[in-house]
N, C-alpha and C positions, 0 to 999 in steps of 0.2 A: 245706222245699221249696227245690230249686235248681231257675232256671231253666235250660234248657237252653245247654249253652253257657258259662254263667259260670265263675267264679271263688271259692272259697269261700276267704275271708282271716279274719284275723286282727284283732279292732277294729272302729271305726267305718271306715265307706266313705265317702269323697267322693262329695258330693252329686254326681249327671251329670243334664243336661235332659232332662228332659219332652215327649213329644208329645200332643200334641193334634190332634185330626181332624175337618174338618166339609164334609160332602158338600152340593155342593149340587145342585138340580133346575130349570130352567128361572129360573136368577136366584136362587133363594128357599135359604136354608140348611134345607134336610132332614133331615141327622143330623148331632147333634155325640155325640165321644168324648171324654172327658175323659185317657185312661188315670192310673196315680201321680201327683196332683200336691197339694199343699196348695193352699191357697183364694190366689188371688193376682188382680190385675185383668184380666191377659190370659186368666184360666180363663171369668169371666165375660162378658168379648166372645165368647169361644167358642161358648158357651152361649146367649145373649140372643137372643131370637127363633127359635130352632130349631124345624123340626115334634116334635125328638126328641129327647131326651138322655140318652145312658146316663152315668152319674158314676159314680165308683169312691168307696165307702164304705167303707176299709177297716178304720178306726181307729174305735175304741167311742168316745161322747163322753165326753170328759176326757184324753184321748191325742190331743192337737192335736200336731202337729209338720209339717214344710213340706215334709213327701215323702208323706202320704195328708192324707187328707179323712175327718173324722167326720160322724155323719149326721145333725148340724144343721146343717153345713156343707153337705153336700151337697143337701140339702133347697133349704136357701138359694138356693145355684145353681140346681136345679131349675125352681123358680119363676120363674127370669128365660125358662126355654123354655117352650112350647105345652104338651110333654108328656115326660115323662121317668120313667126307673127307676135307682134304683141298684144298684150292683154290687159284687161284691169284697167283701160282708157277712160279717163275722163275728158278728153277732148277728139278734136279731129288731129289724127296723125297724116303724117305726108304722104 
């Protein structure tokens, strides 16, 4: 899959930053997005107390690397908000 827009190269790509997104409602943080990111400590401020959390699982566990999230990793994360689901599955989660 290309994204739209990209560049299809040759190689390993330079890492580029991550966004992250958290909406909030009347003071209170209401959705967080994680989008591509490995597990890092500003993923989990993101995350921490949210009504909601969608986290990107894209990597099976045992494919840790610092540009997805496996889905003990993103579990992990999960936990720190109200309520959450992952995303970006490529397998069956628990």
């Amino acid at each position: 899959m290309q994204h739209q827009g990209s560049i299809i190269g040759v190689g390993a790509m330079s890492p580029i930053p991550s966004l992250g997104y958290a909406i909030y409602f009347k003071g209170e943080k209401w959705l967080a997005f994680t989008g591509d990111t490995g597990y890092h400590k500003n993923t989990e401020i993101l995350v921490d107390n949210a009504s909601f959390a969608y986290i990107e699982a894209t990597n099976k566990n045992g494919e840790s690397n610092s540009y997805h999230l496996t889905p003990d990793e993103a579990h992990k994360l999960g936990r720190l908000a109200n309520n959450y689901r992952l995303i970006h599955k490529r397998y069956e989660s628990r």
